[in-house]
C-alpha positions as CSV (number, residue, x, y, z in Angstrom):
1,X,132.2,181.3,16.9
2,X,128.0,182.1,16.8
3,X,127.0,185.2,15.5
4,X,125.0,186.9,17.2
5,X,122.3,189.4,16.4
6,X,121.7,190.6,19.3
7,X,119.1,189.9,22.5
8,X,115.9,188.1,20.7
9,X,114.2,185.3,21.4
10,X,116.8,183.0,19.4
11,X,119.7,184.8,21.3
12,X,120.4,181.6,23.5
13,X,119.3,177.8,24.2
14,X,121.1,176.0,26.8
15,X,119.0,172.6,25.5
16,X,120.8,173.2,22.0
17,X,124.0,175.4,22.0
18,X,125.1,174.4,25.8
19,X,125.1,170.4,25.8
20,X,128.7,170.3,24.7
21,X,131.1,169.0,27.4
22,X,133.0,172.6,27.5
23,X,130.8,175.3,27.2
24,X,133.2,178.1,28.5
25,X,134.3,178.8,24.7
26,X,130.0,179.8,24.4
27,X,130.1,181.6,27.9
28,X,133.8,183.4,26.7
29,X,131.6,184.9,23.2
30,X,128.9,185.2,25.2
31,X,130.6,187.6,27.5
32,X,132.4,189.5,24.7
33,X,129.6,189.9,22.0
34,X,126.0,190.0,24.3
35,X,126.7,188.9,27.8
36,X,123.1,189.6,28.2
37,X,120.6,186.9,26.4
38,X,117.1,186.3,26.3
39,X,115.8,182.5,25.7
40,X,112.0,181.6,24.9
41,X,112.4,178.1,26.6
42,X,110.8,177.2,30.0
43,X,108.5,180.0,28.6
44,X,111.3,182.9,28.2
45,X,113.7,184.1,30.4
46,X,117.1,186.1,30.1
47,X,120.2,184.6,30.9
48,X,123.4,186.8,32.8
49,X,126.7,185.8,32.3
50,X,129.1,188.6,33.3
51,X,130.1,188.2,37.2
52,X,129.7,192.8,37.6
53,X,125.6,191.8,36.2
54,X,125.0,188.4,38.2
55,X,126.7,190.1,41.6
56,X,124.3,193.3,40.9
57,X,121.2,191.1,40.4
58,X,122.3,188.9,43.5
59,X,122.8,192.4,46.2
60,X,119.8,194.2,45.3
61,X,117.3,191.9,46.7
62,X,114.5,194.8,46.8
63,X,114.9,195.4,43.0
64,X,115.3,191.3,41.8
65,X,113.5,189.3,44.2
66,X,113.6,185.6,44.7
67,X,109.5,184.8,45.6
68,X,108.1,185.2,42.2
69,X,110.7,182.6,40.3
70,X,114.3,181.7,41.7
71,X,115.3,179.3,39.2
72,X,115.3,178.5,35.6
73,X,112.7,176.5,34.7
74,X,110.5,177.2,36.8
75,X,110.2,174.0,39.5
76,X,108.3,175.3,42.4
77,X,105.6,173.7,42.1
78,X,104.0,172.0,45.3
79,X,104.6,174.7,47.9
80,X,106.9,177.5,48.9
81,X,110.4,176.4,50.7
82,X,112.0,178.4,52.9
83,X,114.1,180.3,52.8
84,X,115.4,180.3,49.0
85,X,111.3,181.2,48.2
86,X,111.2,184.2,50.7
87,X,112.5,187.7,50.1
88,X,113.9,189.5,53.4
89,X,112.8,189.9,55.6
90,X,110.1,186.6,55.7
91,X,113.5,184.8,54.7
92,X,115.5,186.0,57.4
93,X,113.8,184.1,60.4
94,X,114.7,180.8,59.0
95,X,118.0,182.0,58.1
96,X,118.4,182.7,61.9
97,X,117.4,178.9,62.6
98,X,119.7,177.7,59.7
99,X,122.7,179.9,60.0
100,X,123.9,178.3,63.5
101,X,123.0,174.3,62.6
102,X,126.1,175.3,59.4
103,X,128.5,177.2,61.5
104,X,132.1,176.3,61.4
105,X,132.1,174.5,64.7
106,X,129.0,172.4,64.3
107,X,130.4,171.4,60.8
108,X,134.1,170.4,62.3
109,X,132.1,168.5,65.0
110,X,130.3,166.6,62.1
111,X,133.7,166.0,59.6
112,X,135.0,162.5,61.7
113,X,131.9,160.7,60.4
114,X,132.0,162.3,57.2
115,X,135.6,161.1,56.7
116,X,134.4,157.9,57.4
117,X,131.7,157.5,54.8
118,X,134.0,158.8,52.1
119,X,136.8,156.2,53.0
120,X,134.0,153.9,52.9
121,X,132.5,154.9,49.9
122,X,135.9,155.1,48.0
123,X,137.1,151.6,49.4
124,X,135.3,149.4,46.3
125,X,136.5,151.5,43.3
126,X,140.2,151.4,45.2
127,X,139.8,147.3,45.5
128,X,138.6,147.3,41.6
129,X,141.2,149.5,40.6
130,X,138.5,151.4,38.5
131,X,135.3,152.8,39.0
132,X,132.5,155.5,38.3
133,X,133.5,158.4,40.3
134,X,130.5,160.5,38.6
135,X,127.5,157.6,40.1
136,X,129.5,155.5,42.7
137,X,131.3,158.6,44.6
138,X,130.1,161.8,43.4
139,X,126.5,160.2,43.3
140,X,126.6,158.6,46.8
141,X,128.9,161.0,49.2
142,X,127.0,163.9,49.7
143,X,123.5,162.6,50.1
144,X,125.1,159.8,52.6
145,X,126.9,162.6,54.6
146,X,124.3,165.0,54.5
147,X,122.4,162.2,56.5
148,X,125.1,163.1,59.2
149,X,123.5,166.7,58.9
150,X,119.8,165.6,59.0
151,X,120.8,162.9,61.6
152,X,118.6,160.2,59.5
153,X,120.0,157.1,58.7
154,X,121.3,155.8,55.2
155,X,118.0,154.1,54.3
156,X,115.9,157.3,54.5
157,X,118.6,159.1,52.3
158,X,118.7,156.0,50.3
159,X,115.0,157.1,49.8
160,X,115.9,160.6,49.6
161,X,118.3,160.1,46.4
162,X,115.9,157.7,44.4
163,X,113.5,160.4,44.5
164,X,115.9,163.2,43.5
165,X,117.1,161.2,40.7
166,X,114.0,160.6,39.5
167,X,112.9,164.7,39.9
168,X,116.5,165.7,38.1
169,X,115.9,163.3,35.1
170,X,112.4,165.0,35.1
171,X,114.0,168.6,34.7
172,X,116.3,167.4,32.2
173,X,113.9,165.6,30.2
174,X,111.3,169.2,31.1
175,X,108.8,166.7,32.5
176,X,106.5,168.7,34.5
177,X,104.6,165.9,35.5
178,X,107.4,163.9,36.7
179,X,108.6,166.7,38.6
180,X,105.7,166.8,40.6
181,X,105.6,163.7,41.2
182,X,109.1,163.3,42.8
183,X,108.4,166.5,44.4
184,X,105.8,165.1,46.2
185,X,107.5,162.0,47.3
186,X,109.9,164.2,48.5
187,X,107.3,166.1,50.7
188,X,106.3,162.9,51.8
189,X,109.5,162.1,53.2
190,X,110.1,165.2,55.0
191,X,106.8,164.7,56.8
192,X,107.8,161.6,57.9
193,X,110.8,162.9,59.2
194,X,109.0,166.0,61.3
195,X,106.4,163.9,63.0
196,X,109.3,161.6,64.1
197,X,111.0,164.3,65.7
198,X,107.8,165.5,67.0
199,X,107.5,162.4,68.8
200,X,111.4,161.9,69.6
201,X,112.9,165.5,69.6
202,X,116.7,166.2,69.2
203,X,118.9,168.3,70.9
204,X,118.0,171.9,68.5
205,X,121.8,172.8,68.5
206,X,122.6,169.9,66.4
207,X,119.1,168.7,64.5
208,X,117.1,170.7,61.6
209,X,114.0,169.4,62.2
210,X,113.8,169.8,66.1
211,X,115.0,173.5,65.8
212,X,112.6,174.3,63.1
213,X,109.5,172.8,65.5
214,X,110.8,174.2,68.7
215,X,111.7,177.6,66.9
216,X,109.3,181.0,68.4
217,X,109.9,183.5,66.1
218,X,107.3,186.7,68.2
219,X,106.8,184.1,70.3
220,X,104.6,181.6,67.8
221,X,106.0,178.8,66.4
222,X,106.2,178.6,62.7
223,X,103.2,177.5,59.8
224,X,103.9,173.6,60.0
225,X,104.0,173.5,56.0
226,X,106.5,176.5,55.9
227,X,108.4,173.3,58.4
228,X,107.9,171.2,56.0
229,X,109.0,173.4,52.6
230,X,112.5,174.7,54.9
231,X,113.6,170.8,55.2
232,X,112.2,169.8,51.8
233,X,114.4,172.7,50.5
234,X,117.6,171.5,52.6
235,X,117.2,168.0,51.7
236,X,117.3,168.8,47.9
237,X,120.5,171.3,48.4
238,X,122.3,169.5,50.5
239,X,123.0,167.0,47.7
240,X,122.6,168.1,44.2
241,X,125.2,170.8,43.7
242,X,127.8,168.6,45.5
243,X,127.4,165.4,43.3
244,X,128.6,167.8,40.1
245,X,131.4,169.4,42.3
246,X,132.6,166.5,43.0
247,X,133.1,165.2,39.4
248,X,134.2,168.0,37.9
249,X,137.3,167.9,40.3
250,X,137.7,164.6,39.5
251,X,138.0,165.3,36.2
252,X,140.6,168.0,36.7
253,X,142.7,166.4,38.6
254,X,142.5,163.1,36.3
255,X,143.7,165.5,33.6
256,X,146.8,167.0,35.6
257,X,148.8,164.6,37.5
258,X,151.3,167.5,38.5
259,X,148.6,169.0,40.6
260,X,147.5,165.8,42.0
261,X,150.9,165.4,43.0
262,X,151.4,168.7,44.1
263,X,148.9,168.1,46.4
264,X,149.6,164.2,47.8
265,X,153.3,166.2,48.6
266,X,151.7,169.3,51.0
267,X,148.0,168.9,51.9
268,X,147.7,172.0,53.3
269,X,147.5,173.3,49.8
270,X,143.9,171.7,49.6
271,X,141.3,173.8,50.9
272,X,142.8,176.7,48.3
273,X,142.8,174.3,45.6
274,X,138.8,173.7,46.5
275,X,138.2,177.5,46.0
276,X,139.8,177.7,42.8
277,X,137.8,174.6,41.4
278,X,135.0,176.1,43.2
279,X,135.5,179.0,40.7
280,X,136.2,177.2,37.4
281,X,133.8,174.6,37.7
282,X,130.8,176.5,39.8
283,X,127.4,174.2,39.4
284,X,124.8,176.1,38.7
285,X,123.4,178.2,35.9
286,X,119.8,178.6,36.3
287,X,119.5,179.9,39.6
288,X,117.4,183.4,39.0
289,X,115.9,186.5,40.1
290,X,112.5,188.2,38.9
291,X,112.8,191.9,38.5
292,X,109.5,193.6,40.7
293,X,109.8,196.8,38.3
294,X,111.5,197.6,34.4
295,X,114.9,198.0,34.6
296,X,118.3,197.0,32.6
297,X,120.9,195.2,32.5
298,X,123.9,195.3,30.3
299,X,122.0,197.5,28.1
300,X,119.4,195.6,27.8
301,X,116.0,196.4,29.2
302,X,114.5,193.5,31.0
303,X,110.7,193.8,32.1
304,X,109.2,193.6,35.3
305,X,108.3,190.1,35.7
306,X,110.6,188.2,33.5
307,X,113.0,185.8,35.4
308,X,116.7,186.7,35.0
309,X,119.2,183.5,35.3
310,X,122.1,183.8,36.3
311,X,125.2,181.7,35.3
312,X,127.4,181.4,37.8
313,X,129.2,179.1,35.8
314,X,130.3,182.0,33.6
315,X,130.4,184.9,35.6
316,X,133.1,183.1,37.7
317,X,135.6,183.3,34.4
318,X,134.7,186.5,33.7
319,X,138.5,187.7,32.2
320,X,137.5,191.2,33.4
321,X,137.7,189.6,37.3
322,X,139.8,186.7,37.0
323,X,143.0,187.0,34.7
324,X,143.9,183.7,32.7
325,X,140.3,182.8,33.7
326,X,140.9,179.4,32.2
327,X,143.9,178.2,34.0
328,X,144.2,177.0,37.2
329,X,145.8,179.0,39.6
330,X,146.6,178.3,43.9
331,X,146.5,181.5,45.3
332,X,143.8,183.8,43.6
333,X,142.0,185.7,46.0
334,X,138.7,184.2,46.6
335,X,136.3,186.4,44.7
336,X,133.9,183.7,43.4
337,X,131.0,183.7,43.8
338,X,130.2,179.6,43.8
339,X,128.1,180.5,47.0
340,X,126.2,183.4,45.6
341,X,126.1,186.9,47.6
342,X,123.3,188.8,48.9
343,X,121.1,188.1,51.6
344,X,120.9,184.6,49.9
345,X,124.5,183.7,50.1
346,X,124.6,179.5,50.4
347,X,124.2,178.3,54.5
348,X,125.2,175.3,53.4
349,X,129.4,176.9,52.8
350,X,131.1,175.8,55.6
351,X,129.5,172.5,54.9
352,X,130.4,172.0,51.1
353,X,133.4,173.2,51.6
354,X,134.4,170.7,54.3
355,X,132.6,168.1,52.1
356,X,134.7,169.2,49.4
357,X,138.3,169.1,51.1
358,X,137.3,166.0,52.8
359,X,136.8,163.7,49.6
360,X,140.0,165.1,47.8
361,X,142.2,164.5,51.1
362,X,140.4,160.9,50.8
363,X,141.2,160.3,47.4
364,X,144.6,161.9,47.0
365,X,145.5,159.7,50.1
366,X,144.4,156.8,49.0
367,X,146.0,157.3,45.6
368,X,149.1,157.4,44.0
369,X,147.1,158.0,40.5
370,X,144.4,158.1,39.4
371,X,143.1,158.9,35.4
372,X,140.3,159.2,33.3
373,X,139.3,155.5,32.3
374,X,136.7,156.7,29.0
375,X,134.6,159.8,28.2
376,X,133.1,162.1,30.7
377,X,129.1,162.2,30.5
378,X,127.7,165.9,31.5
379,X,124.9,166.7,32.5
380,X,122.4,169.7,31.2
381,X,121.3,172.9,32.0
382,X,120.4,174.2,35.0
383,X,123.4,172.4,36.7
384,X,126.8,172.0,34.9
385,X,129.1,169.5,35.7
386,X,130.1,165.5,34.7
387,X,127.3,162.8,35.9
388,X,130.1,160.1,34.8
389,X,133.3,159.9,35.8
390,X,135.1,157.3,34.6
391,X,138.5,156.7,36.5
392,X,141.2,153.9,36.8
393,X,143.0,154.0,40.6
394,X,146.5,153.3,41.6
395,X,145.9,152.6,45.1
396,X,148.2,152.6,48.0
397,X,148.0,150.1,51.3
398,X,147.0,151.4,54.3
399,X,150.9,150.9,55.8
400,X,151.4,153.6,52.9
401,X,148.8,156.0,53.8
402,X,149.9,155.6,57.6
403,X,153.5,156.8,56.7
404,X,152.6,159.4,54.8
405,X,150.6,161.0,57.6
């Protein structure tokens, strides 16, 4: 167990001390001995990882705002993207063109060709009998759905994903360089993608880009680069936090054939299972907040200016919230906070979690087993979750799948 001497620069690394492939033994000391850290990387910062401190620092948007640094390290750097740059209310006018193009009944209108990708996708591992669920599902799903979102075909995404790839490897590898670079390329793409719906609009209920353009907020329309950062922003969001999701269920469900049983026998257990791997394996650490005055947290006194990260991947195994925060449990009240609170709060729920449901009701149908085929390769801070996934499949025929319907 580290000893800790309290909140100084050495308190916490998450390039050194959180690189193992469980870190919730870290996060459990963490919480019981100094659940409030300071870290000189990315040029200092203080990490959160009680859920009472990260849901304080996520509601009081007028004391820890998100427009001077919103994520550890700091990646911003080619423009500001609505609306995870903005505090309220700047934020809230693109929330108002976001909110609707997620709710429940746009989503449910979307799911048929969702479904249909994630068949698709799984179809060659089931053939094989084996696969990468980390690269070949995980990897591939959610950017090729969110293209149903963005209503842009699968070679744009295809674009899309090369140059995320390349911009994650340059924040794991704290390349700033690099990061610009895909960042750019990224900003390239969304450009592309607005002056075609300038040219060829879309029906604004339905398309991002033709509701930002055609969008009047006191009657103007909005600063064409602010167009450009909101899509950049969705297009990055859409896909990373999914692809780690994804895999971490994977492996959970590799390691408990009871469950996977459990829920082949009575899919309606499903979307509750999603919420409480939602809690146990929550993606991100390194989203933050930057205190606009002096003030403390968990007795420890954090100065205006320094970015506070907080990690959800903690806070959501906080004993003090979740008893037997370890175990998997159907049933708990769904407290977590996977999606953040605050004026902040994810747009993107009702999507994920249909994403979500959607590839376990694909693979636990197509399945009679599936296991893990060789060691799980995680990635590092600021997301958490497995990048490799290796599975072998026990598939079942189709004239199997249609019975059991």
């Amino acid at each position: 167990m580290t000893e800790y001497q309290g909140a100084g620069p050495a308190g916490f690394d998450p390039l050194v001390s959180d690189t193992v492939r469980d870190p919730h033994a870290l996060y459990r000391d963490m919480r019981a001995r100094c659940p409030v850290l300071h870290s000189d990387r990315y040029g200092g910062f203080w990490a959160i990882t009680r859920y009472a401190d990260v849901r304080r620092v996520l509601t009081e948007p007028d004391t820890f705002v998100t427009s001077v640094q919103n994520i550890v390290p700091k990646i911003a750097f080619t423009g500001r993207r609505p609306p995870l740059h903005l505090d309220p209310p700047e934020h809230t006018v693109y929330r108002t063109i976001l909110n609707p193009l997620m709710s429940a009944a746009r989503v449910a209108a979307v799911e048929p060709a969702v479904r249909e990708y994630a068949a698709a996708c799984l179809a060659p591992m089931l053939e094989r009998g084996h696969g990468d669920f980390g690269t070949e599902f995980a990897g591939n799903f959610p950017v090729m759905s969110f293209a149903r979102f963005l209503n842009v075909d699968n070679a744009a995404m295809a674009r899309v994903q090369a140059h995320f790839l390349d911009f994650n490897k340059a924040i794991k590898d704290d390349d700033p360089d690099g990061m610009r670079a895909a960042s750019l390329a990224l900003y390239d793409l969304t450009r592309a993608l607005i002056a075609d719906r300038e040219a060829s609009p879309r029906d604004p209920a339905a398309d991002p880009a033709t509701a930002l353009l055609a969008a009047r907020p006191g009657g103007e329309p909005l600063p064409r680069e602010m167009i450009v950062g909101t899509l950049r922003q969705v297009l990055l969001v859409g896909i990373v936090a999914p692809r780690f999701v994804l895999g971490s269920f994977a492996v959970h469900l590799a390691g408990d054939p009871g469950l996977q049983g459990r829920l082949r026998a009575e899919p309606s257990l499903i979307p509750d299972a999603v919420e409480e791997l939602l809690r146990l394996y929550s993606p991100y650490r390194g989203f933050a907040r930057t205190p606009n005055a002096d003030t403390e947290i968990g007795g420890c006194l954090i100065r205006s200016g320094e970015p506070v990260a907080m990690v959800f991947t903690s806070a959501n195994r906080d004993e003090d919230v979740f008893p037997d925060p370890d175990v998997f449990k159907l049933g708990r009240p769904a407290r977590h906070i996977a999606f953040g609170l605050g004026p902040h709060h994810c747009p993107g729920a009702n999507w994920a979690r249909m994403e979500l449901r959607v590839a376990l009701e694909e693979l636990l149908s197509a399945t009679t087993s599936f296991e893990l085929a060789g060691p799980v390769e995680m990635t590092r801070w600021p997301e958490y979750g497995p990048e490799s996934v290796p599975l072998l499949l026990n598939g079942r025929n189709l004239s199997d799948r249609v019975k059991s319907q």
